[in-house]
mmCIF file of the N, C-alpha and C atoms, coordinates in Angstrom:
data_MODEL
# 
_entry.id   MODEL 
# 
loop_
_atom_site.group_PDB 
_atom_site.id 
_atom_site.type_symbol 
_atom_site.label_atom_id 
_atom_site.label_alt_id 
_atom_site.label_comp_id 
_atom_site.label_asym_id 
_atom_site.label_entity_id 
_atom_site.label_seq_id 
_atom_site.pdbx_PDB_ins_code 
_atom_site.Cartn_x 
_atom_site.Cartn_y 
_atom_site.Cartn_z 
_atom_site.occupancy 
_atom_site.B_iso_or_equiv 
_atom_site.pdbx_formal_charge 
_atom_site.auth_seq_id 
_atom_site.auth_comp_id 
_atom_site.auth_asym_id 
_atom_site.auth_atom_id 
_atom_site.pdbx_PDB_model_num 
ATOM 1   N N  . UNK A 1 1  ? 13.664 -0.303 -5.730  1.00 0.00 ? 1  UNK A N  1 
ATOM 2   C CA . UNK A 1 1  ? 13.042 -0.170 -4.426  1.00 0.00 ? 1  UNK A CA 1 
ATOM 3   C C  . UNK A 1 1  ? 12.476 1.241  -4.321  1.00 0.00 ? 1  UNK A C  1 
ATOM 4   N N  . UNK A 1 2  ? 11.174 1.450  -3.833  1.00 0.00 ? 2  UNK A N  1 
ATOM 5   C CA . UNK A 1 2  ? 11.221 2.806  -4.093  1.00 0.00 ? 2  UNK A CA 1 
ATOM 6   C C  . UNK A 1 2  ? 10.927 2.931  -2.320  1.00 0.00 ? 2  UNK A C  1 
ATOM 7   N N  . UNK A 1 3  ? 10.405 4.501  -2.544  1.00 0.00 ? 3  UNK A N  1 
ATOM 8   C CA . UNK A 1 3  ? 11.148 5.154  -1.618  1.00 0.00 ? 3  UNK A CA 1 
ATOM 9   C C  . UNK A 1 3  ? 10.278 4.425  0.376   1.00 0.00 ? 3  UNK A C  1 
ATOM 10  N N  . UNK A 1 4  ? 8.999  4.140  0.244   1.00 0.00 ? 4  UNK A N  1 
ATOM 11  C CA . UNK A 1 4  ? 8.197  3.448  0.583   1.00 0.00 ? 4  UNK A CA 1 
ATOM 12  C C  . UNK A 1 4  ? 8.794  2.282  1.283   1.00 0.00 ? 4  UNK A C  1 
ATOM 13  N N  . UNK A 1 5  ? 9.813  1.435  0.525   1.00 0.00 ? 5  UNK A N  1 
ATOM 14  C CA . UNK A 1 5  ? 10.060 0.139  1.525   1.00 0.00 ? 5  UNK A CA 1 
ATOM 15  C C  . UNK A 1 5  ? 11.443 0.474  2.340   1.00 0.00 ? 5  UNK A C  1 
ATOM 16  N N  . UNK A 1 6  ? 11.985 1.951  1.151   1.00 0.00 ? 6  UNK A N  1 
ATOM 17  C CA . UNK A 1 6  ? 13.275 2.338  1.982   1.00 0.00 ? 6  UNK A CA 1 
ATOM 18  C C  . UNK A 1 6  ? 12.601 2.825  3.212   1.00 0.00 ? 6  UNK A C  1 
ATOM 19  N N  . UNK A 1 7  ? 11.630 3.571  3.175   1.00 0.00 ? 7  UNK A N  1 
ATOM 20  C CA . UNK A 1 7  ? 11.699 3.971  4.593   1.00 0.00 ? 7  UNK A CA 1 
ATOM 21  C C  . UNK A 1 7  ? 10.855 2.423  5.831   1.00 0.00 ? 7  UNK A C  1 
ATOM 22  N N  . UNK A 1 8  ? 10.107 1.801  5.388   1.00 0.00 ? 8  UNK A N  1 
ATOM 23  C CA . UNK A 1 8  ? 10.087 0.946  6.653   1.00 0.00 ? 8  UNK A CA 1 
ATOM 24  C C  . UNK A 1 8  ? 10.801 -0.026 6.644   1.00 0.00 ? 8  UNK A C  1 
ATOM 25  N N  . UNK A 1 9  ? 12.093 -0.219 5.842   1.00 0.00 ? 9  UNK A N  1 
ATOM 26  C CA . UNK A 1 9  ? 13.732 -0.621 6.527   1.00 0.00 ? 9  UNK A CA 1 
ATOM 27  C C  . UNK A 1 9  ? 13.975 -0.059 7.519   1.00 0.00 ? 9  UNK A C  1 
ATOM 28  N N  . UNK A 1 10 ? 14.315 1.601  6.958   1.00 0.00 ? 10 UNK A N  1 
ATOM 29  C CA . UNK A 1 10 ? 14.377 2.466  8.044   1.00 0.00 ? 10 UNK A CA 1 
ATOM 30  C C  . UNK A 1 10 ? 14.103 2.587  9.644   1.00 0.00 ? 10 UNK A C  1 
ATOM 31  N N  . UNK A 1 11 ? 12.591 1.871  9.487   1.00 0.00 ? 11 UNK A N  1 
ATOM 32  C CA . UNK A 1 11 ? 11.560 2.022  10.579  1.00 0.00 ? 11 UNK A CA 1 
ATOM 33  C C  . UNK A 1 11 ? 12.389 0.702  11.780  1.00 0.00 ? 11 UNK A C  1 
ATOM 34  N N  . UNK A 1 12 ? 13.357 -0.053 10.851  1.00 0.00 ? 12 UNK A N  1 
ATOM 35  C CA . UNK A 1 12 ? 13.722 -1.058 11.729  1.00 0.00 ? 12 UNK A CA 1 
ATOM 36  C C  . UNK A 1 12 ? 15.170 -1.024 12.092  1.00 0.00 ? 12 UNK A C  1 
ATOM 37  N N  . UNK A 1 13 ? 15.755 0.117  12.079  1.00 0.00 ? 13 UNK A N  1 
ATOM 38  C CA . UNK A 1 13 ? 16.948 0.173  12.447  1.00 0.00 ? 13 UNK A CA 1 
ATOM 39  C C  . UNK A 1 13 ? 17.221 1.425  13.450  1.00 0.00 ? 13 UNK A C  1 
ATOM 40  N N  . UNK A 1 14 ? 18.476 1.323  14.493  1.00 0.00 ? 14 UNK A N  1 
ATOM 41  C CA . UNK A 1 14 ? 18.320 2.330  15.167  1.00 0.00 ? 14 UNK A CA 1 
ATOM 42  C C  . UNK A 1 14 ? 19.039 3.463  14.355  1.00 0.00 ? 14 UNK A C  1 
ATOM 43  N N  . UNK A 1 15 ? 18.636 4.691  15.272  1.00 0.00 ? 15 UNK A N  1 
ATOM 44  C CA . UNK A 1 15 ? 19.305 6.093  14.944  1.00 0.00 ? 15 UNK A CA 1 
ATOM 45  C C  . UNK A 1 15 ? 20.444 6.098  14.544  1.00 0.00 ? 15 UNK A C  1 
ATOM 46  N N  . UNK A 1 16 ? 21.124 6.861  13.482  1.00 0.00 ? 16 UNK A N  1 
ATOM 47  C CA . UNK A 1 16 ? 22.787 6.521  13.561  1.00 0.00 ? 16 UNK A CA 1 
ATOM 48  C C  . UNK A 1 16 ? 23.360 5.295  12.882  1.00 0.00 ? 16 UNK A C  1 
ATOM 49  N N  . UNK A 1 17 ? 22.399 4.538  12.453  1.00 0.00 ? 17 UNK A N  1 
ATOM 50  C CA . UNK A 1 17 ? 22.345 3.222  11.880  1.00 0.00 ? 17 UNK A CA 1 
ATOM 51  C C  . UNK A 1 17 ? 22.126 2.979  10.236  1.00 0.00 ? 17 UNK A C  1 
ATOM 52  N N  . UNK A 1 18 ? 23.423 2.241  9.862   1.00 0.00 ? 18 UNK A N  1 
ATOM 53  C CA . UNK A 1 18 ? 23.544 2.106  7.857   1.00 0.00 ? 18 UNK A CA 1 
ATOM 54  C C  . UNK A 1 18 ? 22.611 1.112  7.638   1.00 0.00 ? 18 UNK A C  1 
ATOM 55  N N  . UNK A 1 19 ? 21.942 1.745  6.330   1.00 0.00 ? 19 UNK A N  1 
ATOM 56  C CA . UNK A 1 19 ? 21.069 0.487  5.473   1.00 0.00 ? 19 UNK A CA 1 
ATOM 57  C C  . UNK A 1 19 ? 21.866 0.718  4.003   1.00 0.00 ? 19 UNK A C  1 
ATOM 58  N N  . UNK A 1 20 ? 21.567 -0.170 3.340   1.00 0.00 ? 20 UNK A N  1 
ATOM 59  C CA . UNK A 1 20 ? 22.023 -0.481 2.333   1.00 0.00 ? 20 UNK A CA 1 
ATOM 60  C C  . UNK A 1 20 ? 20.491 -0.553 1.031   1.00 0.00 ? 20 UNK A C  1 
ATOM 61  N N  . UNK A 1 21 ? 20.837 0.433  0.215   1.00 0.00 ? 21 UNK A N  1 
ATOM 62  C CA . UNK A 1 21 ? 19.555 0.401  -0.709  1.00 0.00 ? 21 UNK A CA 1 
ATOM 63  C C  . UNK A 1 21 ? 20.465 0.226  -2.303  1.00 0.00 ? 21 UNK A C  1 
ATOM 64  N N  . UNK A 1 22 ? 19.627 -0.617 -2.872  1.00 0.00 ? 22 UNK A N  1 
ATOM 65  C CA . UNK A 1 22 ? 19.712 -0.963 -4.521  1.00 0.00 ? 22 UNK A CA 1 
ATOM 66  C C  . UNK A 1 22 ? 18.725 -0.134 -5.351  1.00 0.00 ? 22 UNK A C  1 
ATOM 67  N N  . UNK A 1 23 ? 18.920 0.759  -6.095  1.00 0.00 ? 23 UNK A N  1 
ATOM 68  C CA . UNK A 1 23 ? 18.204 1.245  -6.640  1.00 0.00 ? 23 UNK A CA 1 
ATOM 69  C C  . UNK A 1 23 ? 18.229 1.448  -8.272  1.00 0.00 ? 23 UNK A C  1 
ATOM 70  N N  . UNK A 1 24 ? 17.334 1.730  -8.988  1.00 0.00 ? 24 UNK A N  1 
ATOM 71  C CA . UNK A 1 24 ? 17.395 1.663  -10.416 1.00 0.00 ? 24 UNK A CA 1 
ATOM 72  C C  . UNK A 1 24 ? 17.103 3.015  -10.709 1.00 0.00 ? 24 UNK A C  1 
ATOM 73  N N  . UNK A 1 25 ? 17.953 3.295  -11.985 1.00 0.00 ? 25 UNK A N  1 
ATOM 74  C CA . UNK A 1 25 ? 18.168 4.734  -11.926 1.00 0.00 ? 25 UNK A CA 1 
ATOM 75  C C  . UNK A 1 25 ? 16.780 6.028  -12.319 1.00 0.00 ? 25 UNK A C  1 
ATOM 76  N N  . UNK A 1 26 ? 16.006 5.411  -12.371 1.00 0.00 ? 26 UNK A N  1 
ATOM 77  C CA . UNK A 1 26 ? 14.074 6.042  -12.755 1.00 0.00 ? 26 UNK A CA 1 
ATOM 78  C C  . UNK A 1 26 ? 14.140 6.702  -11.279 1.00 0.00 ? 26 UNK A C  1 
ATOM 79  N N  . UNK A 1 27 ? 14.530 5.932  -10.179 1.00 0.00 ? 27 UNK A N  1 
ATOM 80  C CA . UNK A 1 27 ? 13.713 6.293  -9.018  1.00 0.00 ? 27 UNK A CA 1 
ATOM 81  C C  . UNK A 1 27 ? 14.919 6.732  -7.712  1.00 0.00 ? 27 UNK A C  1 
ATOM 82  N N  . UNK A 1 28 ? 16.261 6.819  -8.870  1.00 0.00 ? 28 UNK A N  1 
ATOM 83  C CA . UNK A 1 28 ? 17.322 7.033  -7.300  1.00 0.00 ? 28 UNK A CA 1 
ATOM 84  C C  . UNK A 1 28 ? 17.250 8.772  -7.011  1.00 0.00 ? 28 UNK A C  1 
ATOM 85  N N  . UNK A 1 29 ? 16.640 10.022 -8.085  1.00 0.00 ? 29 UNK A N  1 
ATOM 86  C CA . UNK A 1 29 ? 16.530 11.349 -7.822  1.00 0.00 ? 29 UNK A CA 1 
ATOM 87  C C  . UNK A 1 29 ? 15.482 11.166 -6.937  1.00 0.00 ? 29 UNK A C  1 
ATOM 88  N N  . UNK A 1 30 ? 14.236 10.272 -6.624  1.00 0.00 ? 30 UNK A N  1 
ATOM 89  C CA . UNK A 1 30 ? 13.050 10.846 -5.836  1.00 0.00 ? 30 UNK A CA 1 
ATOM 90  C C  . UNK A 1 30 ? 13.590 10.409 -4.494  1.00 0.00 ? 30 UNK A C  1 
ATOM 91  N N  . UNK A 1 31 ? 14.185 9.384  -4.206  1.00 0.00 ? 31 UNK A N  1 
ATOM 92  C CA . UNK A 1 31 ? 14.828 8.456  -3.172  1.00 0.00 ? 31 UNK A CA 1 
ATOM 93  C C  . UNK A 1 31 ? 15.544 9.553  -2.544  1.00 0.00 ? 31 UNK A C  1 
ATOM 94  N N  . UNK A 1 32 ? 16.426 9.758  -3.048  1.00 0.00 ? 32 UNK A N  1 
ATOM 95  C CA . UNK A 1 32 ? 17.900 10.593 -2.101  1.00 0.00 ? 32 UNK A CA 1 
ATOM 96  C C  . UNK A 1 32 ? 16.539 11.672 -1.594  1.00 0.00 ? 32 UNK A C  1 
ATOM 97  N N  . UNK A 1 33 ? 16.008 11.996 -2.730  1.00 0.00 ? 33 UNK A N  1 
ATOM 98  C CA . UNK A 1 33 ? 15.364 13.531 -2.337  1.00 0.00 ? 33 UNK A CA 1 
ATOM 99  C C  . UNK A 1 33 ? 14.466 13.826 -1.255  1.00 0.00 ? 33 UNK A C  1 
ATOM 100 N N  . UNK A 1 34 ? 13.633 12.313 -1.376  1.00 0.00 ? 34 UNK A N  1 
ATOM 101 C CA . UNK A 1 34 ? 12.828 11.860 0.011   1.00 0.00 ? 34 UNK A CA 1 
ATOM 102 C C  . UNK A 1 34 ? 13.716 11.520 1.048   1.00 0.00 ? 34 UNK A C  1 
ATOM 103 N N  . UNK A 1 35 ? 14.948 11.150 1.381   1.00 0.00 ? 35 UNK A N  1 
ATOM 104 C CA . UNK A 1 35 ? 15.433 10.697 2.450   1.00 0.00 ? 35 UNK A CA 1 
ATOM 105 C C  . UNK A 1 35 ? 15.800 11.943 2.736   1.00 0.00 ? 35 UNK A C  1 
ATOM 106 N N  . UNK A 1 36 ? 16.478 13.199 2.229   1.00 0.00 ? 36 UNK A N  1 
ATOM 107 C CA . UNK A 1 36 ? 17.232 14.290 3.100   1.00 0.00 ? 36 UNK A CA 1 
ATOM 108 C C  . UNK A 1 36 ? 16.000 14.855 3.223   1.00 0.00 ? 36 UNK A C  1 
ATOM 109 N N  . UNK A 1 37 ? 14.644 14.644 2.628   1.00 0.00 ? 37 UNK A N  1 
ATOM 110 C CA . UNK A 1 37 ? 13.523 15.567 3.244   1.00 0.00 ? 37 UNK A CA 1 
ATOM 111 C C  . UNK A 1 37 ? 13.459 14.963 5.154   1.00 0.00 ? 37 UNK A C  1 
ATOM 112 N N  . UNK A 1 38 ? 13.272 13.838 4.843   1.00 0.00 ? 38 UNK A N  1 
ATOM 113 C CA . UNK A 1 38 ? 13.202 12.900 6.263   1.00 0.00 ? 38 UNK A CA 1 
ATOM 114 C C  . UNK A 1 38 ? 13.958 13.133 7.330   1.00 0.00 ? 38 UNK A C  1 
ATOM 115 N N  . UNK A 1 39 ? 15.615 13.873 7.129   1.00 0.00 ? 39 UNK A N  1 
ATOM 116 C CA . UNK A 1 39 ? 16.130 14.042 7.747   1.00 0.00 ? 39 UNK A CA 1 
ATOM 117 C C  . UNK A 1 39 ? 17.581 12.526 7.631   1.00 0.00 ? 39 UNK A C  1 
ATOM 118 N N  . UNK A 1 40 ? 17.162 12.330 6.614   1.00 0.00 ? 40 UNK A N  1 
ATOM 119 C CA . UNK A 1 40 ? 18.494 10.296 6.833   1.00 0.00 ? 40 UNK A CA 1 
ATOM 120 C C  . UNK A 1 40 ? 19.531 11.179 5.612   1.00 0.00 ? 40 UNK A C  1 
ATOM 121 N N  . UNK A 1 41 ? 20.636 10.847 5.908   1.00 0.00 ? 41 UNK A N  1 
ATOM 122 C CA . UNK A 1 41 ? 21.806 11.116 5.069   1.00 0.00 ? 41 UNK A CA 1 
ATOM 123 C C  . UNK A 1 41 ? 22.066 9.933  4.251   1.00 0.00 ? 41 UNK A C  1 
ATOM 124 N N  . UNK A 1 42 ? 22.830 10.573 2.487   1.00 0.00 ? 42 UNK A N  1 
ATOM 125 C CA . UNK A 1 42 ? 22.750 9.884  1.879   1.00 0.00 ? 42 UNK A CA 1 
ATOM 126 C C  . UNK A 1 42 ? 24.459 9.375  1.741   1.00 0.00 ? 42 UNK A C  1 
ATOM 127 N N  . UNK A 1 43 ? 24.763 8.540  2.464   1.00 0.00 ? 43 UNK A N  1 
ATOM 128 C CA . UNK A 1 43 ? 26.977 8.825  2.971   1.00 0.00 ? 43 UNK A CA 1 
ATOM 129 C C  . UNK A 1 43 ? 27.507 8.251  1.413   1.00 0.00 ? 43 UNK A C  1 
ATOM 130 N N  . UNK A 1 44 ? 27.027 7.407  0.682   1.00 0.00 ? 44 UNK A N  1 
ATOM 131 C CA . UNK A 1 44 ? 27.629 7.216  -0.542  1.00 0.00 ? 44 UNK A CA 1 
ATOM 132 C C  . UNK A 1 44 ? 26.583 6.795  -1.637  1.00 0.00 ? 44 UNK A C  1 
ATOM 133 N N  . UNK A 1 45 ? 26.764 7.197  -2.804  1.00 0.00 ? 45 UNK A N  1 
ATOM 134 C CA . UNK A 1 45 ? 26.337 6.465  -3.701  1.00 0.00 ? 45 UNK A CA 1 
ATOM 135 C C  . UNK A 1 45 ? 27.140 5.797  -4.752  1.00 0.00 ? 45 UNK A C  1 
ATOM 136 N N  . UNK A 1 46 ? 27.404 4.330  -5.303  1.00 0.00 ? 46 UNK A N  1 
ATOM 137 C CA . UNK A 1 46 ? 27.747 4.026  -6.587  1.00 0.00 ? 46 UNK A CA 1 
ATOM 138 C C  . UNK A 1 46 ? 26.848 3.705  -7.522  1.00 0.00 ? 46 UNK A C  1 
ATOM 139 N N  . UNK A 1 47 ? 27.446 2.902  -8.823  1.00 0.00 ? 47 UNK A N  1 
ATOM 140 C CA . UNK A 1 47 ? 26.840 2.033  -9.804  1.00 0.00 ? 47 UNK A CA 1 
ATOM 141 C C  . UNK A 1 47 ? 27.702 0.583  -10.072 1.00 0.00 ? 47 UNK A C  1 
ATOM 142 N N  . UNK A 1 48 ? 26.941 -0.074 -9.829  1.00 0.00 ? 48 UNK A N  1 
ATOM 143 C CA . UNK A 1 48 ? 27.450 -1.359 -10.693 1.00 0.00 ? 48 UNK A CA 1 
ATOM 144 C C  . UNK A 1 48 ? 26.127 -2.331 -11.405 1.00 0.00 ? 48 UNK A C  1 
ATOM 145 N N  . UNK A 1 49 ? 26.455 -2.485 -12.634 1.00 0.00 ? 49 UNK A N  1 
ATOM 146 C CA . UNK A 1 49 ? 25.787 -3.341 -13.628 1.00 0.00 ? 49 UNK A CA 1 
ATOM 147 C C  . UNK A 1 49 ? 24.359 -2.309 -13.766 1.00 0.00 ? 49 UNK A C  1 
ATOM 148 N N  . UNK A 1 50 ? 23.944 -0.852 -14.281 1.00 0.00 ? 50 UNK A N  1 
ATOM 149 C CA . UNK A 1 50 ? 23.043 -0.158 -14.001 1.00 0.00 ? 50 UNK A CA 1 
ATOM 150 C C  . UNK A 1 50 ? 22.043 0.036  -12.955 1.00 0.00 ? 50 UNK A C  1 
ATOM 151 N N  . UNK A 1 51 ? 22.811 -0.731 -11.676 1.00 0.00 ? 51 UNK A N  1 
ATOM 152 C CA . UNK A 1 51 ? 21.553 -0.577 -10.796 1.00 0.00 ? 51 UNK A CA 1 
ATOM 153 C C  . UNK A 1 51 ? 22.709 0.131  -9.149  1.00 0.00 ? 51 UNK A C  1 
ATOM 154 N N  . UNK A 1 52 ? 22.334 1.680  -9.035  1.00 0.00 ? 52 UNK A N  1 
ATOM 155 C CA . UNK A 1 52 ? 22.707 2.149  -8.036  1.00 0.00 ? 52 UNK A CA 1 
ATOM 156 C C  . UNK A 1 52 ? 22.777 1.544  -6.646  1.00 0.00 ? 52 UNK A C  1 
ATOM 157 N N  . UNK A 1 53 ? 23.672 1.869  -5.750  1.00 0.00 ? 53 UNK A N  1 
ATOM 158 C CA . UNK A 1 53 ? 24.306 1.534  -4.205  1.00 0.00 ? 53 UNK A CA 1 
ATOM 159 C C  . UNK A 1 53 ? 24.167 2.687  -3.353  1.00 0.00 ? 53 UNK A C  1 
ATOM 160 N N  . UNK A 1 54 ? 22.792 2.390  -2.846  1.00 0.00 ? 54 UNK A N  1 
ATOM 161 C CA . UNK A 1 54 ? 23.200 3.816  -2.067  1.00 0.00 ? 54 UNK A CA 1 
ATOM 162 C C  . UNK A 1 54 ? 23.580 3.149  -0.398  1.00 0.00 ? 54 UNK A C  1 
ATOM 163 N N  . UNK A 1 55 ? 24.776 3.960  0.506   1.00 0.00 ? 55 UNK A N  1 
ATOM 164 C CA . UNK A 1 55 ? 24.743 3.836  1.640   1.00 0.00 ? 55 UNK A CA 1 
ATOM 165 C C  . UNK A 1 55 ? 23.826 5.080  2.271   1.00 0.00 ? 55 UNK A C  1 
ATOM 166 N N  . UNK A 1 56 ? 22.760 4.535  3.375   1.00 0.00 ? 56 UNK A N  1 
ATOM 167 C CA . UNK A 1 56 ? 22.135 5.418  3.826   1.00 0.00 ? 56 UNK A CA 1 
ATOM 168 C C  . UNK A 1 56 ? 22.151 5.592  5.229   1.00 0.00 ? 56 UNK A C  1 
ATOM 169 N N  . UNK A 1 57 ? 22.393 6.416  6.154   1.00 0.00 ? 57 UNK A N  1 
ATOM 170 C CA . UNK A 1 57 ? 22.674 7.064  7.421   1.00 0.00 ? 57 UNK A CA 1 
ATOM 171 C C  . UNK A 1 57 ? 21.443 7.416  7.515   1.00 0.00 ? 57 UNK A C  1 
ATOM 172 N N  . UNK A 1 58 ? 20.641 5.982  9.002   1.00 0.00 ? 58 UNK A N  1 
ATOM 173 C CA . UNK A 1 58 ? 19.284 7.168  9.638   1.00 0.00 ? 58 UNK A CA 1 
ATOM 174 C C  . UNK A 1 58 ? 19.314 8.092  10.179  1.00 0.00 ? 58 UNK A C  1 
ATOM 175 N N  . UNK A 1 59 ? 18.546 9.184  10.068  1.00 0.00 ? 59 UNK A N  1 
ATOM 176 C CA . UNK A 1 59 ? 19.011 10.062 10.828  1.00 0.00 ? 59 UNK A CA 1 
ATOM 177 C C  . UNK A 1 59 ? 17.809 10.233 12.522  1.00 0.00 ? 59 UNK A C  1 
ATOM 178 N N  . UNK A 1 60 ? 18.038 10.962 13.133  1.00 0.00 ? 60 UNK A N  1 
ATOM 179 C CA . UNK A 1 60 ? 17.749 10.756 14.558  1.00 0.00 ? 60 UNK A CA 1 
ATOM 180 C C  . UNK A 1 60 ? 16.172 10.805 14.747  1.00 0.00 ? 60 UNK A C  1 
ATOM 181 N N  . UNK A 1 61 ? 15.475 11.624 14.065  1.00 0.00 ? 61 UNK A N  1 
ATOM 182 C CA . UNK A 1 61 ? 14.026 11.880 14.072  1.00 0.00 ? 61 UNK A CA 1 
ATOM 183 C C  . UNK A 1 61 ? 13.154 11.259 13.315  1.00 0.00 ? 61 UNK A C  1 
# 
């Protein structure tokens, strides 16, 4: 998923509000890096079967 559909998920959830992103590992450094530019926190990341879990916290702005 790149960083593009994470954010108009984003666009549909309120402030303060978890999304859940799958990511593959090419594109999870630009992802995190674009979301704390945005201001959204990144509250966990794992791995299972090579494809990353990120929990993501919108943030207010």
């Amino acid at each position: 998923m790149t960083f593009v559909k994470v954010k108009m998920a984003l666009q549909k959830i309120a402030p303060a509000g978890k999304l859940g992103v799958r990511l593959k590992e090419d594109a999870l450094k630009n992802v995190i890096s674009s979301l704390k530019t945005e201001g959204h926190a990144v509250t966990s990341v794992s791995r299972e079967d090579g494809i990353f879990l990120l929990e993501v916290t919108k943030g207010g702005g």
